[in-house]
Backbone as CSV, one residue per row, in Angstrom:
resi,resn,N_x,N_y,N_z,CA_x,CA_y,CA_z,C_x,C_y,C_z
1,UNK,0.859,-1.191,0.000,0.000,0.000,0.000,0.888,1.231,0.000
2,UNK,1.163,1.858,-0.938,1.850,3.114,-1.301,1.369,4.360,0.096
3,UNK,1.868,5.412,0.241,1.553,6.325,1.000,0.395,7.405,0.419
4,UNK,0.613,7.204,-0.856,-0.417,8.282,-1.640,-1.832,7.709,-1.475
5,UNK,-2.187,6.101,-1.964,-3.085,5.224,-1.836,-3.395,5.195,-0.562
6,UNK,-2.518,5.116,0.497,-3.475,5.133,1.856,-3.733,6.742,2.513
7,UNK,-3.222,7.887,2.146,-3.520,9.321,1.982,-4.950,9.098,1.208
8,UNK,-5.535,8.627,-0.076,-6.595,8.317,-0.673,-7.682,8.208,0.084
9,UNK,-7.181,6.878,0.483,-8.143,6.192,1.347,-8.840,6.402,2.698
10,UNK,-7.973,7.426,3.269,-7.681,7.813,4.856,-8.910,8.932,4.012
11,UNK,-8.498,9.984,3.135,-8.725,11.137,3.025,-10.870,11.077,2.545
12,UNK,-10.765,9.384,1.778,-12.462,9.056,1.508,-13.240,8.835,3.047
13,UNK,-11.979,8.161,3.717,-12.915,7.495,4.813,-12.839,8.771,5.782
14,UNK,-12.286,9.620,6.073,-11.933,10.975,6.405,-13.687,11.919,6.291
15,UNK,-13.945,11.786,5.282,-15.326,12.314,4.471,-16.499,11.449,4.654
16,UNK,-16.493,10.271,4.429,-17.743,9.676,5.185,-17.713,9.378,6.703
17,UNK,-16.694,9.471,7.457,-17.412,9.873,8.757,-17.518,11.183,9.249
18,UNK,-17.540,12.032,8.232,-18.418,12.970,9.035,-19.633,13.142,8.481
19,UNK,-20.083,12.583,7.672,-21.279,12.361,6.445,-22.070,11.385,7.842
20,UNK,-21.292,10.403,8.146,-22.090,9.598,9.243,-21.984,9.504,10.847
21,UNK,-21.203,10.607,10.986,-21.095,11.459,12.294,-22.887,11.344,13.260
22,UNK,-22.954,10.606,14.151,-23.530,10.546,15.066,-25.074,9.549,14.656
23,UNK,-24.356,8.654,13.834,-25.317,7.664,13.334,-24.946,6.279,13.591
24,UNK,-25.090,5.319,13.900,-25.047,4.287,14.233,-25.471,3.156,13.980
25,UNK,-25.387,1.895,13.287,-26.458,0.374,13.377,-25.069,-0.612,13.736
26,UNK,-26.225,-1.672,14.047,-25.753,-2.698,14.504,-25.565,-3.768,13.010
27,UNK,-23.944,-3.875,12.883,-23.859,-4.777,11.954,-23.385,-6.262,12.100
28,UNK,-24.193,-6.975,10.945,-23.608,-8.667,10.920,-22.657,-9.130,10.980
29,UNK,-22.281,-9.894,11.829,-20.792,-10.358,11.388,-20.433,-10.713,10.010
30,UNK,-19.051,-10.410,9.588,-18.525,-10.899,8.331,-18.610,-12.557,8.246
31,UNK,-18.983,-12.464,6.878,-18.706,-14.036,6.370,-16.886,-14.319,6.719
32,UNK,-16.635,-15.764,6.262,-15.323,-15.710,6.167,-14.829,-15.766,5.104
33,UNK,-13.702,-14.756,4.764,-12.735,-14.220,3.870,-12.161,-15.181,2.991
34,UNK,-12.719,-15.056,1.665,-11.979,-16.316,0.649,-10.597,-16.061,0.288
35,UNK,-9.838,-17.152,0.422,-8.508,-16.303,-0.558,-8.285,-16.247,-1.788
36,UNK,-7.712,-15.128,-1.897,-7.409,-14.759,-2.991,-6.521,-16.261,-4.048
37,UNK,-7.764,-16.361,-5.368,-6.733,-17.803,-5.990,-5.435,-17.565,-7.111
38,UNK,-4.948,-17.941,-7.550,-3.685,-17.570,-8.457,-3.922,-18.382,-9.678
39,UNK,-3.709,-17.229,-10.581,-4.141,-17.476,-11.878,-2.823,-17.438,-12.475
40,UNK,-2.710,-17.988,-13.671,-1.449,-18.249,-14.745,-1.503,-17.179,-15.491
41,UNK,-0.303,-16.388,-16.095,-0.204,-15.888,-17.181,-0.414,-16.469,-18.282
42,UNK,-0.937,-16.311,-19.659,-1.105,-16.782,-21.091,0.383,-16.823,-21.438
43,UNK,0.752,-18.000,-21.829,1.911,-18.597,-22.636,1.782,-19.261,-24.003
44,UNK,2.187,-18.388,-25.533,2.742,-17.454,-24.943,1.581,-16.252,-24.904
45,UNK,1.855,-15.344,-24.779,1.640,-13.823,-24.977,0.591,-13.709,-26.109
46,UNK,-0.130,-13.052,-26.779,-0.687,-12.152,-27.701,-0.703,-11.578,-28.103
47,UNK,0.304,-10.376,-27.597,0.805,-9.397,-28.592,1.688,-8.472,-27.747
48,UNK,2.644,-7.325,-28.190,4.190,-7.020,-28.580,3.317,-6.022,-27.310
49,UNK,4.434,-5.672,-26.482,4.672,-4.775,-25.389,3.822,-3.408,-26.029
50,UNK,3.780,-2.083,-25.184,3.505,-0.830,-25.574,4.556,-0.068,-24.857
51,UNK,5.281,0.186,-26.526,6.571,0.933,-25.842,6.937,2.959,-25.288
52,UNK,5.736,3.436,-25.989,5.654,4.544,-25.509,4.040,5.087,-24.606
53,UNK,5.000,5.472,-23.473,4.213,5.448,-22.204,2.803,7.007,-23.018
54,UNK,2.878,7.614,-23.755,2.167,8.565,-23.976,0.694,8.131,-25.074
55,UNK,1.132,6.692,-25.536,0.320,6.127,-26.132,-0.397,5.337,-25.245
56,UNK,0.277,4.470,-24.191,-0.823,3.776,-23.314,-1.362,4.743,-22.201
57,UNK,-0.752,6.370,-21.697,-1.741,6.820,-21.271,-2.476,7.456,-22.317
58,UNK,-2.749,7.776,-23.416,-4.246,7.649,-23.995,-5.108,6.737,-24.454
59,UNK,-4.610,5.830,-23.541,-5.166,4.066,-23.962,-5.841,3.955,-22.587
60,UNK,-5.927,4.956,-21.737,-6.548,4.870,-20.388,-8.181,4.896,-20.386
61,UNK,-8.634,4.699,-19.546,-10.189,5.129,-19.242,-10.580,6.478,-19.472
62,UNK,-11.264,6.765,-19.811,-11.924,8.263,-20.314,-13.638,8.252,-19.281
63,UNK,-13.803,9.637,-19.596,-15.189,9.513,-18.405,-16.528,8.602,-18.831
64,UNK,-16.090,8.435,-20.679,-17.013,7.993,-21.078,-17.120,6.363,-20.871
65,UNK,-16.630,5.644,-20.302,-15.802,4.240,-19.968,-16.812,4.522,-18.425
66,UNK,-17.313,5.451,-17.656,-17.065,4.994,-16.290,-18.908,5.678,-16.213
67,UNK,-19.368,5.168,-14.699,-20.577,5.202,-14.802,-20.765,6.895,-14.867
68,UNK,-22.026,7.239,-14.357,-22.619,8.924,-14.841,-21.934,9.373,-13.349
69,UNK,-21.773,10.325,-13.233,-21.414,11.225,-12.213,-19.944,11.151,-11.793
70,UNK,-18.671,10.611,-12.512,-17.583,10.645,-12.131,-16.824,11.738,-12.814
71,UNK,-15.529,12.001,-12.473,-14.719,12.891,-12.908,-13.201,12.970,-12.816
72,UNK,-12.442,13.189,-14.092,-11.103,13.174,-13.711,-10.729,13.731,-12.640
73,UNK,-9.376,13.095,-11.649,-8.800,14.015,-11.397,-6.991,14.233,-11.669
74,UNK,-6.551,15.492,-11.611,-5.828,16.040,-12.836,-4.067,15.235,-11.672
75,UNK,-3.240,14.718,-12.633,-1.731,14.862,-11.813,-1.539,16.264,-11.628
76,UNK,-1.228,16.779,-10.183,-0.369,17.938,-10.431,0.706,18.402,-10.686
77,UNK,1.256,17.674,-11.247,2.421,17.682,-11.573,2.677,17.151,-13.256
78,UNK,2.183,16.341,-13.845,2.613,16.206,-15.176,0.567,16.974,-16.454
79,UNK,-0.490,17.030,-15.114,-1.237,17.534,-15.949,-1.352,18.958,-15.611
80,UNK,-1.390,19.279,-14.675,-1.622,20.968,-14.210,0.028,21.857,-14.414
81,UNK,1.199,20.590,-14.330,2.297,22.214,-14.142,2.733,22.268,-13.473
82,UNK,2.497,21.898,-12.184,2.396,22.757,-10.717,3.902,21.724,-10.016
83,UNK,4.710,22.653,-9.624,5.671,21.879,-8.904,5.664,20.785,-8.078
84,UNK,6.457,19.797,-8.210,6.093,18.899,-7.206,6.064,19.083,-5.497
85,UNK,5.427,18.476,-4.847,4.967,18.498,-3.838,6.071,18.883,-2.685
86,UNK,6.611,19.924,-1.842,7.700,20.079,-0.864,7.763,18.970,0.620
87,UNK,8.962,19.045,0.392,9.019,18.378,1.496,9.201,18.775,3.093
88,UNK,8.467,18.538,3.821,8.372,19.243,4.999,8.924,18.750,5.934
89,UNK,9.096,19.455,7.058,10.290,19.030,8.369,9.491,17.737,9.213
90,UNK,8.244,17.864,9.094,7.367,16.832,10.158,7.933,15.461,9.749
91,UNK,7.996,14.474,10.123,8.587,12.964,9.435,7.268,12.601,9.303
92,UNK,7.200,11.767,8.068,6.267,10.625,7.280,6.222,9.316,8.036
93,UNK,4.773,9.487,9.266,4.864,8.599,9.318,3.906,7.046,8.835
94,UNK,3.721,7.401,7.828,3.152,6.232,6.900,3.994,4.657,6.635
95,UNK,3.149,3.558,6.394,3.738,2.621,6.623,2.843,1.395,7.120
96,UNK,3.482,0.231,6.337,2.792,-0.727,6.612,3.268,-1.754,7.566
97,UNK,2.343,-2.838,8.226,2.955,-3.887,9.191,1.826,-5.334,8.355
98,UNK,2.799,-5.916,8.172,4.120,-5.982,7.451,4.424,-5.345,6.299
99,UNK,5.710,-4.902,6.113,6.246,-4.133,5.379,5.781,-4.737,3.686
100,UNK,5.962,-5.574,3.656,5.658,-5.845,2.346,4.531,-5.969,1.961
101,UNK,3.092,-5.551,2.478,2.087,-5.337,2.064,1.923,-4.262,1.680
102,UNK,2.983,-3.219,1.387,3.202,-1.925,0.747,2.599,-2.410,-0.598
103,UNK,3.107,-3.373,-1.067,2.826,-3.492,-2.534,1.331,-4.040,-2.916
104,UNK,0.490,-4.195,-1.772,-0.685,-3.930,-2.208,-1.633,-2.752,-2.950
105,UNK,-2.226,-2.439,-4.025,-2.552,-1.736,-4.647,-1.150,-0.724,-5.089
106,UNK,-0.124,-0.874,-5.159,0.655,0.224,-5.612,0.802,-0.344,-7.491
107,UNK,1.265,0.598,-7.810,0.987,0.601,-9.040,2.024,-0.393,-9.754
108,UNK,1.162,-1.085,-10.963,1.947,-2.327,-11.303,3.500,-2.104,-11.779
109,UNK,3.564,-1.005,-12.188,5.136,-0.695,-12.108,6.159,-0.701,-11.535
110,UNK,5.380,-0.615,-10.084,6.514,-0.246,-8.918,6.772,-1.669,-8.613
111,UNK,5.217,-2.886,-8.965,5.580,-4.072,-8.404,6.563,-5.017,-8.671
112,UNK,7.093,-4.713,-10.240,8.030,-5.154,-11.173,8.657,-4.279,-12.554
113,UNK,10.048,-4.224,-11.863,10.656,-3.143,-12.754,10.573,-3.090,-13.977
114,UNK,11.423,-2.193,-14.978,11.298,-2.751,-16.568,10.000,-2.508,-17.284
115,UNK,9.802,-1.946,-17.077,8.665,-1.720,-17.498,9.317,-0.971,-19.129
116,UNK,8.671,-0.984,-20.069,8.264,-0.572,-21.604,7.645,1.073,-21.415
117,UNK,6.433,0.809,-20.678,5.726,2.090,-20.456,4.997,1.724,-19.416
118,UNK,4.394,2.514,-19.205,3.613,2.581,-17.645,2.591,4.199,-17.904
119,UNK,1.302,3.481,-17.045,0.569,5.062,-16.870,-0.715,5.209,-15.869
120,UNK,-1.194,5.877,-15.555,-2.072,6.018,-14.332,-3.061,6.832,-14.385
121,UNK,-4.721,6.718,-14.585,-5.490,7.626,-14.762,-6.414,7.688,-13.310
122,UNK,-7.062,8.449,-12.531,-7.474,8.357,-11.208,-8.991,9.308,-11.644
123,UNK,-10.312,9.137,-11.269,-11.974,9.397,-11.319,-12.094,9.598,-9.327
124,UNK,-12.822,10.638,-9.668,-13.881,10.632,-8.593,-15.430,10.579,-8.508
125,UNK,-16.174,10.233,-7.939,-17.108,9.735,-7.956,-18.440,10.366,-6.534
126,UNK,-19.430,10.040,-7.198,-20.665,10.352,-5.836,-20.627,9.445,-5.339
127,UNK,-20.540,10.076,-3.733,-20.926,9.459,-2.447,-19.738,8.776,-1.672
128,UNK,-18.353,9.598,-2.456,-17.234,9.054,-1.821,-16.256,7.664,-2.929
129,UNK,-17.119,7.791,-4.272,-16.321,6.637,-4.415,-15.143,6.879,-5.379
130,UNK,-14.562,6.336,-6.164,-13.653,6.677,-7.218,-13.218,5.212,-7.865
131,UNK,-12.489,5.565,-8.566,-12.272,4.373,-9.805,-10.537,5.027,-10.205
132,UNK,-10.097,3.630,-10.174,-8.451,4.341,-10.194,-8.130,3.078,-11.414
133,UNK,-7.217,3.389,-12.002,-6.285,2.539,-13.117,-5.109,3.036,-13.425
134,UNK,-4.290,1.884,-13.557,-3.140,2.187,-13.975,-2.200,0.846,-14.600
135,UNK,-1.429,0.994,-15.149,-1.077,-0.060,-16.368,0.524,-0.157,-16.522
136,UNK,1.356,-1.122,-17.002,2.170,-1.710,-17.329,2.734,-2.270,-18.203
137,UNK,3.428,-2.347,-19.309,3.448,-3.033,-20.499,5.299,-3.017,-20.538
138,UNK,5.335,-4.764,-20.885,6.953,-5.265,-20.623,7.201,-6.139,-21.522
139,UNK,8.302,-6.142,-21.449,8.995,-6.566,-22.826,9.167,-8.266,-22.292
140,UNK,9.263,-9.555,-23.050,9.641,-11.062,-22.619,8.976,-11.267,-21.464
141,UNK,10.003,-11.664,-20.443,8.662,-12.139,-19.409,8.141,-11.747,-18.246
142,UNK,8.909,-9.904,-18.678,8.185,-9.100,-17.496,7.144,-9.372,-17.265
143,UNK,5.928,-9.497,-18.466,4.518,-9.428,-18.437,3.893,-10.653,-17.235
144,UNK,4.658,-11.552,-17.351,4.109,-12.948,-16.555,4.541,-12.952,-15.299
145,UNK,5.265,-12.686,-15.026,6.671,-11.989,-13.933,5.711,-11.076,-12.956
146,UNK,5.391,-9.832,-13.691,4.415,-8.536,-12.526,3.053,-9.344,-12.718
147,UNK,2.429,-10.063,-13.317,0.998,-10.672,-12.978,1.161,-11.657,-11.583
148,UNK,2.484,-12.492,-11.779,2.587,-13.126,-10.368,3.224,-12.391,-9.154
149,UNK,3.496,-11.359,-9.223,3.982,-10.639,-8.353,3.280,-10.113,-7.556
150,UNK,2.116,-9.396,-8.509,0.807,-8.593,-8.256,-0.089,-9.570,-7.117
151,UNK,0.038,-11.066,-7.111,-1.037,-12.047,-6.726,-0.271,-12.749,-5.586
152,UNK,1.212,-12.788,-5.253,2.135,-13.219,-4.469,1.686,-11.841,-3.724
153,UNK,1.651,-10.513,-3.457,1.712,-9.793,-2.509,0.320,-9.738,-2.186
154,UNK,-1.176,-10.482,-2.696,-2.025,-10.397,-2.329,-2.144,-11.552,-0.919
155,UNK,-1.427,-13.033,-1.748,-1.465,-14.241,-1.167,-1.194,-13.998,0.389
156,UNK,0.180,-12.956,0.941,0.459,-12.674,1.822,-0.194,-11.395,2.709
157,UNK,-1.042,-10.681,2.441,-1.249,-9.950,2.585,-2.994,-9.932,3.095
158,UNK,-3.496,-10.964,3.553,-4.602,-11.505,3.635,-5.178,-10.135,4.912
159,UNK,-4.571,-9.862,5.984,-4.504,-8.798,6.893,-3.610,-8.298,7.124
160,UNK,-3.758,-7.189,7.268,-2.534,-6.305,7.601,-2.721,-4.783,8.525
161,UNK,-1.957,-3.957,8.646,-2.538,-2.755,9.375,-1.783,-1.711,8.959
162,UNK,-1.866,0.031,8.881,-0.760,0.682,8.477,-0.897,2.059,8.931
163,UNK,-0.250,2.584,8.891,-0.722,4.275,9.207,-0.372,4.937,8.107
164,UNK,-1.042,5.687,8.400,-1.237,7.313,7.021,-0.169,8.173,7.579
165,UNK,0.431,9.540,6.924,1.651,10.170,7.005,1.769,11.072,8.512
166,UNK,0.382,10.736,9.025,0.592,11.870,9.815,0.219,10.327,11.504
167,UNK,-0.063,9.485,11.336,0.218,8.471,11.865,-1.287,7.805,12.479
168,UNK,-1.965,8.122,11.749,-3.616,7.312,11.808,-3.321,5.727,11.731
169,UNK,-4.030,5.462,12.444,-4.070,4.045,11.979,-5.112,3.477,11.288
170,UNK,-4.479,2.109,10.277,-5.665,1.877,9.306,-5.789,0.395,9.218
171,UNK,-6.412,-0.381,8.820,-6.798,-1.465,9.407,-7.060,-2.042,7.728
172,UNK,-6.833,-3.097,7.043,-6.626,-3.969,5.795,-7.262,-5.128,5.784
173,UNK,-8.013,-5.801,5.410,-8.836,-7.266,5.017,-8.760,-7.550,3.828
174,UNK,-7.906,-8.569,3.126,-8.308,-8.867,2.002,-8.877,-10.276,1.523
175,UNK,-9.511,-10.178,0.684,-10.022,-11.254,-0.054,-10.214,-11.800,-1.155
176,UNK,-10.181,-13.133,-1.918,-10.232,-13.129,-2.896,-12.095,-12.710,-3.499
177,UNK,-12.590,-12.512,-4.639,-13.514,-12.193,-5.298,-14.065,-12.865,-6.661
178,UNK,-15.527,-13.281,-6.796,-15.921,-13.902,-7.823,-15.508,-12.749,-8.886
179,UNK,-15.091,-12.762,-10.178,-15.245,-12.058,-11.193,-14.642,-13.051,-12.561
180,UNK,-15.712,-12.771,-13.422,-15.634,-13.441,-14.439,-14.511,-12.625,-15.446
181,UNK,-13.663,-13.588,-16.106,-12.571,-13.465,-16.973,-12.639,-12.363,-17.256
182,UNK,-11.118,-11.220,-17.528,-11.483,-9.707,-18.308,-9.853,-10.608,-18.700
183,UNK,-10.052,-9.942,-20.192,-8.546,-9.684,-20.777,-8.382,-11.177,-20.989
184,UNK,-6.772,-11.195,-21.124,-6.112,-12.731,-21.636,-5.808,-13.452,-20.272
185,UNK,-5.905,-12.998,-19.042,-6.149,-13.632,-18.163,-6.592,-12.333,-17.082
186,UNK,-6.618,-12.725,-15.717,-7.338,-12.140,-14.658,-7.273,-12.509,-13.349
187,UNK,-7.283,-11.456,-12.413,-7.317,-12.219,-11.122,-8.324,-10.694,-10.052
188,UNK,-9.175,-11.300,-9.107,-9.420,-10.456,-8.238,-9.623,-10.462,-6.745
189,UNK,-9.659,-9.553,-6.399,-9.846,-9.155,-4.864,-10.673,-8.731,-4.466
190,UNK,-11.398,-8.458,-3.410,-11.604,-7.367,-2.519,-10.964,-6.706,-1.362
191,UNK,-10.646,-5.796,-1.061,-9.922,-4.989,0.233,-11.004,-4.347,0.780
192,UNK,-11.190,-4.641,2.144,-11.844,-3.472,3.006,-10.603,-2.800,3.545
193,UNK,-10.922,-1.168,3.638,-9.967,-0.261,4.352,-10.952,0.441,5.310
194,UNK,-10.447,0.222,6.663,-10.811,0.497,8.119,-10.262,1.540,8.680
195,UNK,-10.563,2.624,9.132,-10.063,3.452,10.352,-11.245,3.937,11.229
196,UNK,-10.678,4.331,12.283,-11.764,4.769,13.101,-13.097,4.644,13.423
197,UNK,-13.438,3.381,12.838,-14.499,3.220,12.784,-15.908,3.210,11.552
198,UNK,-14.918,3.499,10.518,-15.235,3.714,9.412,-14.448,2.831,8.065
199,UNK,-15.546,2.785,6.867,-14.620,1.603,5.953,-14.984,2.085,4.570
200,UNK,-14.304,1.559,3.920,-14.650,1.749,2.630,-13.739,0.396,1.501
201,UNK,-14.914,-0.097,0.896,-14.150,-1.332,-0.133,-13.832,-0.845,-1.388
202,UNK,-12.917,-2.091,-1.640,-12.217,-1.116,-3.227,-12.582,-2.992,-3.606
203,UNK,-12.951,-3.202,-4.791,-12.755,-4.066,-5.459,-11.856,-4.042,-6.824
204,UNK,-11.068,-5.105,-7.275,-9.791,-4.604,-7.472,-9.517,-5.924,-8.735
205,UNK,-9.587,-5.637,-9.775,-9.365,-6.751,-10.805,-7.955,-6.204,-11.491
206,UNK,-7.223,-7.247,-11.857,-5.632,-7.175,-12.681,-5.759,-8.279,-13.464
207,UNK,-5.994,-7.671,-14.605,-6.204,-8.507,-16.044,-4.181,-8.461,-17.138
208,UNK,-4.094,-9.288,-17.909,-3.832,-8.927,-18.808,-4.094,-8.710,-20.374
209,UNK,-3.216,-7.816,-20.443,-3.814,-7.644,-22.455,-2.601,-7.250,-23.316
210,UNK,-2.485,-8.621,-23.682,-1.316,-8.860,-24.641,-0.121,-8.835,-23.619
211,UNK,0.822,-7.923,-23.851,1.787,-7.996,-23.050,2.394,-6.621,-21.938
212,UNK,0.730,-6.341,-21.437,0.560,-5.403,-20.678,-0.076,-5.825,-19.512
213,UNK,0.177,-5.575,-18.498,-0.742,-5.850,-17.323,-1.673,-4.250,-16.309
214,UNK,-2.604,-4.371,-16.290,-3.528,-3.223,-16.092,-4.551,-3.335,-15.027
215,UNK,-4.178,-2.732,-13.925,-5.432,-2.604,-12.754,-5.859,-1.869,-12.751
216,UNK,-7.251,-2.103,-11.892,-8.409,-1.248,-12.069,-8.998,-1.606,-10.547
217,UNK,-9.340,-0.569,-10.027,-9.862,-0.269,-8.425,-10.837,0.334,-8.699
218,UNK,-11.951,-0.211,-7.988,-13.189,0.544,-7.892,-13.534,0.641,-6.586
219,UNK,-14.127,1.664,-5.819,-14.062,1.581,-4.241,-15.129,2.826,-4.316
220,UNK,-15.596,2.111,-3.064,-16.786,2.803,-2.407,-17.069,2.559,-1.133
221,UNK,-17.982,2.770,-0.405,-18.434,2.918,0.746,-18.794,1.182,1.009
222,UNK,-19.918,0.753,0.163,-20.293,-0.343,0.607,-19.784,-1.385,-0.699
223,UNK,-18.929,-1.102,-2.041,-18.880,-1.443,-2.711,-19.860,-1.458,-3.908
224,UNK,-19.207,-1.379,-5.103,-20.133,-0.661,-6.355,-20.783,-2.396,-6.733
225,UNK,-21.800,-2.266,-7.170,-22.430,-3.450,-8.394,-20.844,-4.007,-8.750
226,UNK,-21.187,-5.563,-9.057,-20.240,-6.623,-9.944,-20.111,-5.878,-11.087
227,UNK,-21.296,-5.948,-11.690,-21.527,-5.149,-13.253,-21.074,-4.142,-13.926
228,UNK,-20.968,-3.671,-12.864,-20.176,-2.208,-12.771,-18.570,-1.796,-12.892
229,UNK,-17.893,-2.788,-12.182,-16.688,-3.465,-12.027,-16.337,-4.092,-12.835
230,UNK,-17.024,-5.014,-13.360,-16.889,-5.800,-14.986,-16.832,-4.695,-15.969
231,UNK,-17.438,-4.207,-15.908,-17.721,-3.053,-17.467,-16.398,-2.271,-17.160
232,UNK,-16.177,-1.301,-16.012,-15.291,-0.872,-16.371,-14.027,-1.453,-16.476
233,UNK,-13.973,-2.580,-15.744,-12.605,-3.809,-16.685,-12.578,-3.817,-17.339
234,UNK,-13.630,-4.244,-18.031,-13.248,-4.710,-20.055,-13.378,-3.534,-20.593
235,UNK,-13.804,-2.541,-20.499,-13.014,-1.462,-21.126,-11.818,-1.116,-20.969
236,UNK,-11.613,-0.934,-20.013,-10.142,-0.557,-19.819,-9.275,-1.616,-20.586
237,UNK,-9.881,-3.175,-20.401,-8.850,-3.960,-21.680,-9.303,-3.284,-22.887
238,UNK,-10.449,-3.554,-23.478,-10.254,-3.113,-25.099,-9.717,-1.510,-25.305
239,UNK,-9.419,-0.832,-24.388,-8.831,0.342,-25.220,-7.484,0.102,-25.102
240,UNK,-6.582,-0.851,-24.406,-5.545,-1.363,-24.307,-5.343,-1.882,-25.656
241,UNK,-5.679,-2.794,-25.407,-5.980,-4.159,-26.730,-5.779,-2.837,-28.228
242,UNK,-6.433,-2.126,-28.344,-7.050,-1.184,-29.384,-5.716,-0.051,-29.808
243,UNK,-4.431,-0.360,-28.562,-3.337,0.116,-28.824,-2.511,-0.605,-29.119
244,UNK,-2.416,-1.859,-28.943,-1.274,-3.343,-28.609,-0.771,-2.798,-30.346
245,UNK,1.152,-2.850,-29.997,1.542,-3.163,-31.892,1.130,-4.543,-31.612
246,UNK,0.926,-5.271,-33.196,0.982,-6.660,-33.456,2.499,-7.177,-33.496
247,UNK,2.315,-8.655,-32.502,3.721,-9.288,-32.940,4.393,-9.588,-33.609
């Protein structure tokens, strides 16, 4: 779990409790937590890496890909201009236990180097929710390489706990998730993210397409429709797919 991603997350669940500030029910206990299963990469491949990162970010999700009421939001730094972010005297204290559940939801790039190109588009949404993607495309057998990488840091990562920069604590459940095939192969999750008393789920599919690998987070309060989650998967593959050179 990156520091920006749990800043995200802290900052949604931040907003619905005060939306549910002095409200209360009594909830069911959780079922028990499936694990997450491990899927194979396609051997071989389908088609040739995407070698410039400016082509697979316009191979991203667009608003028209995502349900009614969402909206970009902009990098400040490579879409607005705006200097990068200063660094301040307070120490960061963000961070996960165990450490290597950092690499939950961080972006498939960071999970395996080498990358060809790489790119990241981020939506916000009513009622707290948002829709995040971001993508990967590698040359030989990076591609098979970050799909098991991506599913090895889930395998371990079943619970975990972490704090945000300023030292909240946050609380992690993961699970595996029914979702039917997207792309040339697929794998999914669910994550609940906990603080204070408050949660919010991200459901979380990592498909590949051709010789790119591409996640997609959808998160909300109580979690969006399957349907919903499906659709915007397979879009996000076919506008991939719709860039792939041929081998």
């Amino acid at each position: 779990m990156t520091a920006r991603t749990t800043t995200q997350l802290l900052a949604a669940l931040s907003l619905v409790g005060v939306a549910a500030a002095g409200c209360s029910a009594d909830e069911p206990a959780p079922a028990p937590a499936v694990a997450p299963s491990s899927v194979a990469a396609p051997d071989p491949l389908l088609g040739a890496p995407i070698t410039d990162s400016g082509v697979l970010a316009a191979a991203m999700l667009g608003l028209g890909d995502l349900p009614d009421g969402f909206s970009s939001i902009p990098d400040p730094v490579q879409d607005l201009g705006l200097d990068p972010a200063p660094e301040y005297d307070s120490p960061d204290k963000s961070g996960t236990d165990p450490a290597e559940c950092a690499a939950v939801l961080a972006p498939i790039s960071e999970q395996r180097s080498g990358a060809a190109s790489n790119a990241v588009a981020r939506f916000s949404g009513p009622n707290f929710s948002s829709i995040d993607e971001d993508a990967a495309s590698y040359p030989d057998t990076g591609t098979a390489e970050a799909f098991t990488a991506v599913q090895q840091a889930w395998a371990g990562c079943t619970a975990f706990s972490g704090t945000d920069a300023d030292g909240v604590s946050v609380d992690y459940a993961l699970a595996g998730r029914e979702q039917s095939s997207v792309g040339d192969a697929s794998a999914s999750i669910r994550l609940t993210t906990s603080s204070e008393g408050f949660t919010l789920i991200s459901d979380v599919v990592v498909a590949v397409v051709d010789s790119t690998v591409v996640q997609v987070v959808v998160s909300d309060q109580s979690g969006l429709e399957p349907e919903t989650v499906t659709a915007v998967a397979e879009a996000a593959v076919e506008r991939i797919r719709s860039v792939t050179p041929s081998m």
